[in-house]
Backbone of each chain as nested JSON, in Angstrom:
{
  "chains": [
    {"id": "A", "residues": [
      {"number": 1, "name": "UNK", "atoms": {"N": [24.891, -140.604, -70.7], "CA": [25.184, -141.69, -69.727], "C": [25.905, -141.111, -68.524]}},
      {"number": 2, "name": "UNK", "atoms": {"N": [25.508, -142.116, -67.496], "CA": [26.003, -141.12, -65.987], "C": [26.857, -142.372, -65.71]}},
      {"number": 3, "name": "UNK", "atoms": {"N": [27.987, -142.516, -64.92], "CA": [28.681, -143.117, -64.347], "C": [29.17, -142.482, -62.943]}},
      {"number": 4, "name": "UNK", "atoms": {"N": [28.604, -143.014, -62.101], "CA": [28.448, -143.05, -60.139], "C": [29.319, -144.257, -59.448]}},
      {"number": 5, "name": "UNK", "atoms": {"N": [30.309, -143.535, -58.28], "CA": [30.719, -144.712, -58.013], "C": [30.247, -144.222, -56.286]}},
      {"number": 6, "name": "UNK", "atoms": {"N": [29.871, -145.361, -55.486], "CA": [29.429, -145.421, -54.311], "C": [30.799, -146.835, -53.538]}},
      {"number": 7, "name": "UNK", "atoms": {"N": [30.425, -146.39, -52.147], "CA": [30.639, -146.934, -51.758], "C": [30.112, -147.837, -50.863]}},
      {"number": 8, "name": "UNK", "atoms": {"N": [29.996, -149.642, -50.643], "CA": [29.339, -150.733, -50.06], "C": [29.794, -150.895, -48.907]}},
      {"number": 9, "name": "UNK", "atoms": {"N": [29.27, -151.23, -47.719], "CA": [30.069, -152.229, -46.652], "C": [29.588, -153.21, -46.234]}},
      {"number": 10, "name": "UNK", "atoms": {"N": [30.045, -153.913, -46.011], "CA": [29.412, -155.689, -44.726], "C": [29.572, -156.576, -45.763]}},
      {"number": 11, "name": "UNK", "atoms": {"N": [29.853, -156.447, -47.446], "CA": [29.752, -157.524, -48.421], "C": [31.055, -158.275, -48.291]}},
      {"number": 12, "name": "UNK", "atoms": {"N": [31.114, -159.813, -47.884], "CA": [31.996, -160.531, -47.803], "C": [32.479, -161.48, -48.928]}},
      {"number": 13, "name": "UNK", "atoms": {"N": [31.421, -161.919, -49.692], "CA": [31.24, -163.006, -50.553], "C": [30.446, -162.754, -52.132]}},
      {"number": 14, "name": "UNK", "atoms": {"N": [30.91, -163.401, -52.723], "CA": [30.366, -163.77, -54.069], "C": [28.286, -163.296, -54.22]}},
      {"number": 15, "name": "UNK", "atoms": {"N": [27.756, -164.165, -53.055], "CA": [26.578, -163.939, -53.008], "C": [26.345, -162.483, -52.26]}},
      {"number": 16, "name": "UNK", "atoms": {"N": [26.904, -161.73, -51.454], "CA": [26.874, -160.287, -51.519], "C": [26.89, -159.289, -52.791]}},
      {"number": 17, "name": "UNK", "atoms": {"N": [28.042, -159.455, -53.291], "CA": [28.049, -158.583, -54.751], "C": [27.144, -158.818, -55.309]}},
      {"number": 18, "name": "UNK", "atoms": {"N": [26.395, -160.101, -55.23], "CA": [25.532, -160.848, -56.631], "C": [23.828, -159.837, -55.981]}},
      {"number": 19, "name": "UNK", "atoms": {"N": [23.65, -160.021, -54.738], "CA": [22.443, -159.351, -53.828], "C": [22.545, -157.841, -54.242]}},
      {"number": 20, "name": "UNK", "atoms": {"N": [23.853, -156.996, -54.287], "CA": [23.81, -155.531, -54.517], "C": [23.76, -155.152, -56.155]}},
      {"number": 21, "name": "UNK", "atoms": {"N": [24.316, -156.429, -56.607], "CA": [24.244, -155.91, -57.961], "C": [22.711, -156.254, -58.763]}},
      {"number": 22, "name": "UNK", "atoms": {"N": [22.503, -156.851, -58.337], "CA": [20.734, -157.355, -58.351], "C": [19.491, -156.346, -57.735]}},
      {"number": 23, "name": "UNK", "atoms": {"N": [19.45, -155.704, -56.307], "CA": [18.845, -154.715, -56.059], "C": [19.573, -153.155, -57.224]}},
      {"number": 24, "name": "UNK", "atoms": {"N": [20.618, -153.025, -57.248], "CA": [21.205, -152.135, -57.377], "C": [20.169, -151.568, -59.331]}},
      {"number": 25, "name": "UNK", "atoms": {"N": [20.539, -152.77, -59.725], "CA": [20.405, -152.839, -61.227], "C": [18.802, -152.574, -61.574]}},
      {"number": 26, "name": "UNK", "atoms": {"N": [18.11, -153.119, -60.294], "CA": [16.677, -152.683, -60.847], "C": [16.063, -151.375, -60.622]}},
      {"number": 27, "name": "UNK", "atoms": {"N": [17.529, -150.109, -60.369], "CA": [16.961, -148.433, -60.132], "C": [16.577, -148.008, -61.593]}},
      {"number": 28, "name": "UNK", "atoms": {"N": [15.587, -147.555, -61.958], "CA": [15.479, -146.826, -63.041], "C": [16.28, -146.216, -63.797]}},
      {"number": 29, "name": "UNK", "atoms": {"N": [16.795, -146.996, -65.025], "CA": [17.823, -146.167, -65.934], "C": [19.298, -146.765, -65.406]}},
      {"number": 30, "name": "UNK", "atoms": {"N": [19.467, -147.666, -65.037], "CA": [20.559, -148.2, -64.597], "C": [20.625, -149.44, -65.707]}},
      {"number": 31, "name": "UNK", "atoms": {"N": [22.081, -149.503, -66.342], "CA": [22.394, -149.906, -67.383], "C": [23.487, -150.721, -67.108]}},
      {"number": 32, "name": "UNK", "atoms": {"N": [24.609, -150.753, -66.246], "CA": [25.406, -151.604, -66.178], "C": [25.733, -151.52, -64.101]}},
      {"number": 33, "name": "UNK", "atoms": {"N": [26.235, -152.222, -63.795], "CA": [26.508, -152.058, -62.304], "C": [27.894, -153.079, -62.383]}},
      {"number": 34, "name": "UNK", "atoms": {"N": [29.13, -152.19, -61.538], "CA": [30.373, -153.258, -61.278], "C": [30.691, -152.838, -59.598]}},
      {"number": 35, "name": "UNK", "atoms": {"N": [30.698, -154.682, -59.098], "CA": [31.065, -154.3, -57.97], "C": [32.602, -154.72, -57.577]}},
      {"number": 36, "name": "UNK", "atoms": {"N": [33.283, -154.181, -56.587], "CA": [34.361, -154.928, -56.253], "C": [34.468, -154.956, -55.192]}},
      {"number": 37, "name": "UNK", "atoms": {"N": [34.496, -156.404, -54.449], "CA": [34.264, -157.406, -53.418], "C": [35.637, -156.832, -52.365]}},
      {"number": 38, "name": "UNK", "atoms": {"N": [36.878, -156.962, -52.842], "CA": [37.848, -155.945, -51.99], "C": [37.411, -154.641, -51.618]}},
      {"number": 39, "name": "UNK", "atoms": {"N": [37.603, -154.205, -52.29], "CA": [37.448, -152.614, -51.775], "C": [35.843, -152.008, -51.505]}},
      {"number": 40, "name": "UNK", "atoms": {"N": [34.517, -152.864, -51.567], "CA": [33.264, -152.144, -51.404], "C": [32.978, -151.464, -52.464]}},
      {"number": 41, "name": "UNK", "atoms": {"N": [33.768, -151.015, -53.431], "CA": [33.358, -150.449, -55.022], "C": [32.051, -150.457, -55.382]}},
      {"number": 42, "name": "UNK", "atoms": {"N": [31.14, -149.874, -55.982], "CA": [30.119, -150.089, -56.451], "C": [30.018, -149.063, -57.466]}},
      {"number": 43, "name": "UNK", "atoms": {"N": [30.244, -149.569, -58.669], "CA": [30.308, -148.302, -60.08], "C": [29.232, -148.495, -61.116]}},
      {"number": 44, "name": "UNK", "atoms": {"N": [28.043, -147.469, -60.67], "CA": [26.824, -147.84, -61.393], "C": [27.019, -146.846, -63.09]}},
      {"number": 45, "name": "UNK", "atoms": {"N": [26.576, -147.326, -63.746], "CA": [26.212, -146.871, -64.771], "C": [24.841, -146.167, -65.617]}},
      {"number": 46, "name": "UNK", "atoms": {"N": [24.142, -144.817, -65.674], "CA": [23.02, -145.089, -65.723], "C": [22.841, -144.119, -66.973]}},
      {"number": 47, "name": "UNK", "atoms": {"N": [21.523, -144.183, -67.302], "CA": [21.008, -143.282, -68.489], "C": [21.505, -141.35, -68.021]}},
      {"number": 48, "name": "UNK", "atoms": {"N": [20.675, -141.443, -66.226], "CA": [20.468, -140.056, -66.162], "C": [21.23, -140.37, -64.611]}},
      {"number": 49, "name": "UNK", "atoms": {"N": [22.019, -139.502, -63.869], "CA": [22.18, -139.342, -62.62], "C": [21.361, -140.275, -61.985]}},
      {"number": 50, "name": "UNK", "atoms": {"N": [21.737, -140.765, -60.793], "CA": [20.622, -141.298, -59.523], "C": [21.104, -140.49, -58.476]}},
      {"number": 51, "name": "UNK", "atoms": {"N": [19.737, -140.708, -58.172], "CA": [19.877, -139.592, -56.103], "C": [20.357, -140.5, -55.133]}},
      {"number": 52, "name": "UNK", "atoms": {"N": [21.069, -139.989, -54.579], "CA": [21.73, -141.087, -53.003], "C": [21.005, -141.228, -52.851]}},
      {"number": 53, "name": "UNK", "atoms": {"N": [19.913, -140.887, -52.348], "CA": [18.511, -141.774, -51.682], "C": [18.244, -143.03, -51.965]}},
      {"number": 54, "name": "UNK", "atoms": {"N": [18.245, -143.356, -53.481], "CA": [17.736, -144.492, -54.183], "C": [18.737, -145.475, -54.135]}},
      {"number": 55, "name": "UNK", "atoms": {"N": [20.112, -145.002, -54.443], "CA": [21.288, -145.884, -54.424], "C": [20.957, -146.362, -52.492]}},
      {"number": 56, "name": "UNK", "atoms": {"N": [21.153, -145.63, -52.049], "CA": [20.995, -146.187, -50.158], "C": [20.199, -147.493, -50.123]}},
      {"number": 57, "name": "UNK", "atoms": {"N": [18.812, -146.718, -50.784], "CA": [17.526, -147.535, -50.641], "C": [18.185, -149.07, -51.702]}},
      {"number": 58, "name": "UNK", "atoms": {"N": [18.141, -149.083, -52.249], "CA": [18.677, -150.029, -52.961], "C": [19.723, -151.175, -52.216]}},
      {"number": 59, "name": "UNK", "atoms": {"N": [20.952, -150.527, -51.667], "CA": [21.869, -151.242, -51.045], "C": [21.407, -151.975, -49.733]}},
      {"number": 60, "name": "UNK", "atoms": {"N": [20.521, -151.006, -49.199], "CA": [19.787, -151.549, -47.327], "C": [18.893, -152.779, -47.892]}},
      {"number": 61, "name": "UNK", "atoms": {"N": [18.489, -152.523, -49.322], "CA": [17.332, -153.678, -49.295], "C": [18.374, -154.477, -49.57]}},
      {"number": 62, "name": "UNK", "atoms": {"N": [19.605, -154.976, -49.753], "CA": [20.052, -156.015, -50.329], "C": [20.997, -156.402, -48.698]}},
      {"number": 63, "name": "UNK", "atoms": {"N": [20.965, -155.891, -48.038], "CA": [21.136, -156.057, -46.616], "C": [22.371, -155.527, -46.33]}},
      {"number": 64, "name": "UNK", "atoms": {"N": [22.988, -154.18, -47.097], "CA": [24.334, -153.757, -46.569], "C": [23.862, -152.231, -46.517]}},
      {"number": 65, "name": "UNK", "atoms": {"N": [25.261, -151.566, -46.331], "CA": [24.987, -150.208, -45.89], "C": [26.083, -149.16, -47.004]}},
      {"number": 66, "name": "UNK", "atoms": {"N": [25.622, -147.84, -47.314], "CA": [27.068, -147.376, -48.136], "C": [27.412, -146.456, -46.904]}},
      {"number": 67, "name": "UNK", "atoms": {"N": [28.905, -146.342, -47.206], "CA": [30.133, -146.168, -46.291], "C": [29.709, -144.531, -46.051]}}
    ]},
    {"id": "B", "residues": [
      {"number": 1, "name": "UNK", "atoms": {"N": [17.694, -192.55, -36.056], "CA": [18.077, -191.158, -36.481], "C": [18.782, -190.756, -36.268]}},
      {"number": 2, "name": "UNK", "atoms": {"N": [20.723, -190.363, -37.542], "CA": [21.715, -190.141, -36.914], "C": [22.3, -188.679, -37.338]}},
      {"number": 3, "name": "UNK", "atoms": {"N": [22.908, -188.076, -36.407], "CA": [22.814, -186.59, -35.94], "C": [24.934, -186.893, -36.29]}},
      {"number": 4, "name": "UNK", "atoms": {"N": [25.632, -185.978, -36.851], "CA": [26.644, -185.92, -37.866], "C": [27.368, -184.354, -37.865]}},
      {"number": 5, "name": "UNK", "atoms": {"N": [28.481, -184.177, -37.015], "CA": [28.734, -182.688, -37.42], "C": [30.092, -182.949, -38.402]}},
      {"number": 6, "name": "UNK", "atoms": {"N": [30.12, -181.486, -39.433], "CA": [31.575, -181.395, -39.727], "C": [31.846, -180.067, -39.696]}},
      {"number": 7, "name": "UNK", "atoms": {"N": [32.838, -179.571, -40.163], "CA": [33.333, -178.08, -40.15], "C": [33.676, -178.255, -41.54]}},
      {"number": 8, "name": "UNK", "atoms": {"N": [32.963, -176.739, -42.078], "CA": [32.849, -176.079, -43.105], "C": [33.754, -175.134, -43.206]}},
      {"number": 9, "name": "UNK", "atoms": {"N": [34.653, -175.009, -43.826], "CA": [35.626, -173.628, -44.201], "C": [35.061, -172.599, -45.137]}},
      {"number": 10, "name": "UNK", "atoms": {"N": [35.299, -171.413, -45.383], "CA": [35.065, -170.524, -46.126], "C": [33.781, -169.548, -46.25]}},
      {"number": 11, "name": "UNK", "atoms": {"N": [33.147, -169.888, -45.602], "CA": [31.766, -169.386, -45.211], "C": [31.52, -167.843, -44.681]}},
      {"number": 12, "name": "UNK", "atoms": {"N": [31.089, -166.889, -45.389], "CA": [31.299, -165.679, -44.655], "C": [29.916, -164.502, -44.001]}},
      {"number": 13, "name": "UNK", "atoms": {"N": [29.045, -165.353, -44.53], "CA": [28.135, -164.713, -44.103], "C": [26.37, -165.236, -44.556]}},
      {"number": 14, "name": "UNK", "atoms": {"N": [25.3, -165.064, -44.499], "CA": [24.072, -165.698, -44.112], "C": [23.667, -166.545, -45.594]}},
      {"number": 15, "name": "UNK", "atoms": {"N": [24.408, -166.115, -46.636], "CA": [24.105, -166.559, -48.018], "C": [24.935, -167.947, -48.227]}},
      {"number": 16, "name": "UNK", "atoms": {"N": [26.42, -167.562, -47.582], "CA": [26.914, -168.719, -47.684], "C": [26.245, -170.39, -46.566]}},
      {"number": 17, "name": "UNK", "atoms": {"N": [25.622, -169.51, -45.795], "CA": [25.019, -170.528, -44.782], "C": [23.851, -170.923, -45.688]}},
      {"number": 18, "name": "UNK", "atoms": {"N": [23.312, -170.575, -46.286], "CA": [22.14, -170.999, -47.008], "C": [22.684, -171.723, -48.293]}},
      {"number": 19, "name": "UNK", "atoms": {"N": [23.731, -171.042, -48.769], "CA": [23.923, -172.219, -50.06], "C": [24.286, -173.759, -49.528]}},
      {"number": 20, "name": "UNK", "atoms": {"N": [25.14, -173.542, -48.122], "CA": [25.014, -175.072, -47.706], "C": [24.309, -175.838, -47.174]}},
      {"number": 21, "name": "UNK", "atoms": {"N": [23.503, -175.389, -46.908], "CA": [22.806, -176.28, -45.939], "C": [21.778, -176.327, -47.117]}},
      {"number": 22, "name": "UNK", "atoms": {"N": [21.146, -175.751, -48.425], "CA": [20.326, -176.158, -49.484], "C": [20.953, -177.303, -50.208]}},
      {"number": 23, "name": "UNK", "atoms": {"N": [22.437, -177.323, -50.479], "CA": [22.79, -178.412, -50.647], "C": [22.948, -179.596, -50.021]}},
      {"number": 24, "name": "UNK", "atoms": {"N": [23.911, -179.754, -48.59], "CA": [23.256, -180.957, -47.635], "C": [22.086, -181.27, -47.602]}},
      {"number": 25, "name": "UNK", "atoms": {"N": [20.509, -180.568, -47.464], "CA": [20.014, -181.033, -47.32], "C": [19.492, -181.788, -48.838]}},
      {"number": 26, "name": "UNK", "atoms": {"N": [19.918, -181.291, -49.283], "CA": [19.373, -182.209, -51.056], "C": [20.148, -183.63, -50.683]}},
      {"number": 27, "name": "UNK", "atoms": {"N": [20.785, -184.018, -50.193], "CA": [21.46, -185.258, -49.636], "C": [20.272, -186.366, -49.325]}},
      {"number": 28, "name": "UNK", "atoms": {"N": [20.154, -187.631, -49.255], "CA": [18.845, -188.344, -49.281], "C": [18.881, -188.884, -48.085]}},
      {"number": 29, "name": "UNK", "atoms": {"N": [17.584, -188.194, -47.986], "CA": [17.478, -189.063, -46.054], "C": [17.594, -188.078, -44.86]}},
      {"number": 30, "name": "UNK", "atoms": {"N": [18.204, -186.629, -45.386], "CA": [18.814, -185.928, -44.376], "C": [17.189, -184.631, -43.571]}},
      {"number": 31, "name": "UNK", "atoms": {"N": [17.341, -184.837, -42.766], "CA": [15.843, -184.204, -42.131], "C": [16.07, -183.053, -41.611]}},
      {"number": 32, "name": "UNK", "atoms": {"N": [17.351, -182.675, -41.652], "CA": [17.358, -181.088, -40.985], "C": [19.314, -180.916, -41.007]}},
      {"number": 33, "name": "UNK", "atoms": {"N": [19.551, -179.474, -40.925], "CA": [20.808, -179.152, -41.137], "C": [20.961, -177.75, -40.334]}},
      {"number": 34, "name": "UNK", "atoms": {"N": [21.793, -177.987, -39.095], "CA": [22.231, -176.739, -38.983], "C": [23.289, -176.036, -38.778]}},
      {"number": 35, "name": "UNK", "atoms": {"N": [23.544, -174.658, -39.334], "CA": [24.981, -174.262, -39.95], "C": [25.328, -173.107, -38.368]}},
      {"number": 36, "name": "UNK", "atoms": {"N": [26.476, -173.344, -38.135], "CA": [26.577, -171.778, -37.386], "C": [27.807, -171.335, -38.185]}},
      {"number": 37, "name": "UNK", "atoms": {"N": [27.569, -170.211, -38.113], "CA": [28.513, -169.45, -39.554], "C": [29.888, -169.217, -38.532]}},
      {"number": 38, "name": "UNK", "atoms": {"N": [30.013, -168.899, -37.266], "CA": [30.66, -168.003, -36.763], "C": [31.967, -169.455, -36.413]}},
      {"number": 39, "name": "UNK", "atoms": {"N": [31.559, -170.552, -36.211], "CA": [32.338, -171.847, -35.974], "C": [32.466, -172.121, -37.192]}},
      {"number": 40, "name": "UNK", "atoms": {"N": [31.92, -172.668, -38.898], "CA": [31.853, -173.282, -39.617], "C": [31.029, -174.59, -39.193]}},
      {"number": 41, "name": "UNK", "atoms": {"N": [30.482, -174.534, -38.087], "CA": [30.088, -176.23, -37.554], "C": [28.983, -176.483, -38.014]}},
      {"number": 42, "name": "UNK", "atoms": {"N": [28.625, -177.907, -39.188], "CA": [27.52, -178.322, -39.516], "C": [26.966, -179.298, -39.067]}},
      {"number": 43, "name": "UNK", "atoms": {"N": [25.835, -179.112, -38.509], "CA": [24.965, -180.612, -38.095], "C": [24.298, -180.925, -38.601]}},
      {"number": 44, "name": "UNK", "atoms": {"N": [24.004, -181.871, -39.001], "CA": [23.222, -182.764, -39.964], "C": [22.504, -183.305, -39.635]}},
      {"number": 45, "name": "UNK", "atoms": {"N": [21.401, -183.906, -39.53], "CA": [20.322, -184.957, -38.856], "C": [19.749, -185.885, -39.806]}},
      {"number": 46, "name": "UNK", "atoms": {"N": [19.892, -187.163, -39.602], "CA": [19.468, -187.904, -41.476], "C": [18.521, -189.109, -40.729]}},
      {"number": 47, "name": "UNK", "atoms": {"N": [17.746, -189.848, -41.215], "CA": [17.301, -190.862, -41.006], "C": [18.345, -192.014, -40.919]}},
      {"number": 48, "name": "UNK", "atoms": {"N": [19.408, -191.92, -41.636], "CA": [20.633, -192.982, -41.651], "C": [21.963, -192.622, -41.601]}},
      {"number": 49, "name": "UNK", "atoms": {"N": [22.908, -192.767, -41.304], "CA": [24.578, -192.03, -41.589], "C": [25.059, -191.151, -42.708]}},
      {"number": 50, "name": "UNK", "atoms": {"N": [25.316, -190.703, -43.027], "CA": [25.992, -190.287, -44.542], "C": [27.163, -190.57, -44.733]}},
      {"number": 51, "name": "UNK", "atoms": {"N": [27.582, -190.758, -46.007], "CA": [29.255, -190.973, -46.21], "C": [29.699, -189.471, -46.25]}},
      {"number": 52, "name": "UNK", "atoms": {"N": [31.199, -189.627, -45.724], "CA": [32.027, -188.224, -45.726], "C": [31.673, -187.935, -46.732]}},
      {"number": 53, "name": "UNK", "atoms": {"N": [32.015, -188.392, -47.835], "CA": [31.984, -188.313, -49.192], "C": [31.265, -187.729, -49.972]}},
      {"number": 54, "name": "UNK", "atoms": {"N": [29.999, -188.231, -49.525], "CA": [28.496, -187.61, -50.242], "C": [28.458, -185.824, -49.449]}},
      {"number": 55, "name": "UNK", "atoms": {"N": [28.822, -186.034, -48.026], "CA": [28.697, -184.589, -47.376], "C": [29.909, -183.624, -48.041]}},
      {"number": 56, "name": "UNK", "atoms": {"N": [31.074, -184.087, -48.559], "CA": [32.046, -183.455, -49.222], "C": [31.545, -182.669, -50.077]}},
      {"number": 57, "name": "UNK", "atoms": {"N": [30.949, -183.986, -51.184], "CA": [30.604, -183.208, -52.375], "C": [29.943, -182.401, -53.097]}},
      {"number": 58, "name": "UNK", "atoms": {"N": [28.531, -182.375, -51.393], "CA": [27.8, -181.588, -51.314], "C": [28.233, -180.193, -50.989]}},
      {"number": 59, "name": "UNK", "atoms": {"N": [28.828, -180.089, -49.931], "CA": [29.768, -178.934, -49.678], "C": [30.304, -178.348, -50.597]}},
      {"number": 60, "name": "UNK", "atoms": {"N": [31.304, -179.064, -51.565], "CA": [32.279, -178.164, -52.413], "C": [31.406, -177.868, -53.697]}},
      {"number": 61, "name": "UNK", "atoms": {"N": [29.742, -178.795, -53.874], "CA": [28.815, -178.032, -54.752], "C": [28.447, -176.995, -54.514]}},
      {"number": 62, "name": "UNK", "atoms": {"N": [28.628, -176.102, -53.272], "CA": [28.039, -174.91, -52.632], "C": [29.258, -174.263, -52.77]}},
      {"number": 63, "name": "UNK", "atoms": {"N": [30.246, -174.755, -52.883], "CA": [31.37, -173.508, -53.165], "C": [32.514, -173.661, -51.896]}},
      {"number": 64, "name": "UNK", "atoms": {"N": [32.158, -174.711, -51.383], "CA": [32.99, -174.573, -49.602], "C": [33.97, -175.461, -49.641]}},
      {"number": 65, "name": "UNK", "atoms": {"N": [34.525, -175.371, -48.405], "CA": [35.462, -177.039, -48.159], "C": [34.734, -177.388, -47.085]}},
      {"number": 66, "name": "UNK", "atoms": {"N": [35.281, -179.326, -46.789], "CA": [35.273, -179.273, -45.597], "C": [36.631, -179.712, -44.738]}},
      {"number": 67, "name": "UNK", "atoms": {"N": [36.845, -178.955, -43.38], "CA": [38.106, -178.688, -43.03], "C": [38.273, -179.634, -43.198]}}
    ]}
  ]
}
């Protein structure tokens, strides 16, 4: 198990976290995702490593950016 | 056809504009709703008046106040 922590920006609200943790969760081998709404946190959990690429790709589709 | 603004508190960004105005418009009678996020200001457009009341409770079903 891999545990990654990234960082989010532009998420203001309840329905932000809920949008990143929703794109976020459907990367391959991703098993748990915690976000925290203060600080931009984003602590994925996965089977095997993920590539920044995918985590990026993931976050832009949910309409934010990592820091 | 009567046209109705109030101010919405708590609203922070395009999701929260959409959870309210999906709820106002579930309101009966109401033909269009529009939110500007950056004021909180909602306009309403209904075939008939609405009670504060009904627009309240619609609001705080979306998670908001109104000021």
């Amino acid at each position: 198990m891999s545990t990654q922590t990234f960082t989010v920006t532009g998420m203001t609200c309840g329905h932000c976290v809920a949008s990143v943790t929703e794109e976020v969760s459907e990367l391959e081998g991703v098993q748990n995702v915690d976000v925290d709404l203060a600080t931009g946190s984003v602590t994925i959990e996965s089977t095997t490593p993920l590539e920044d690429d995918a985590v990026r790709a993931a976050v832009e589709e949910a309409g934010y950016q990592l820091a």
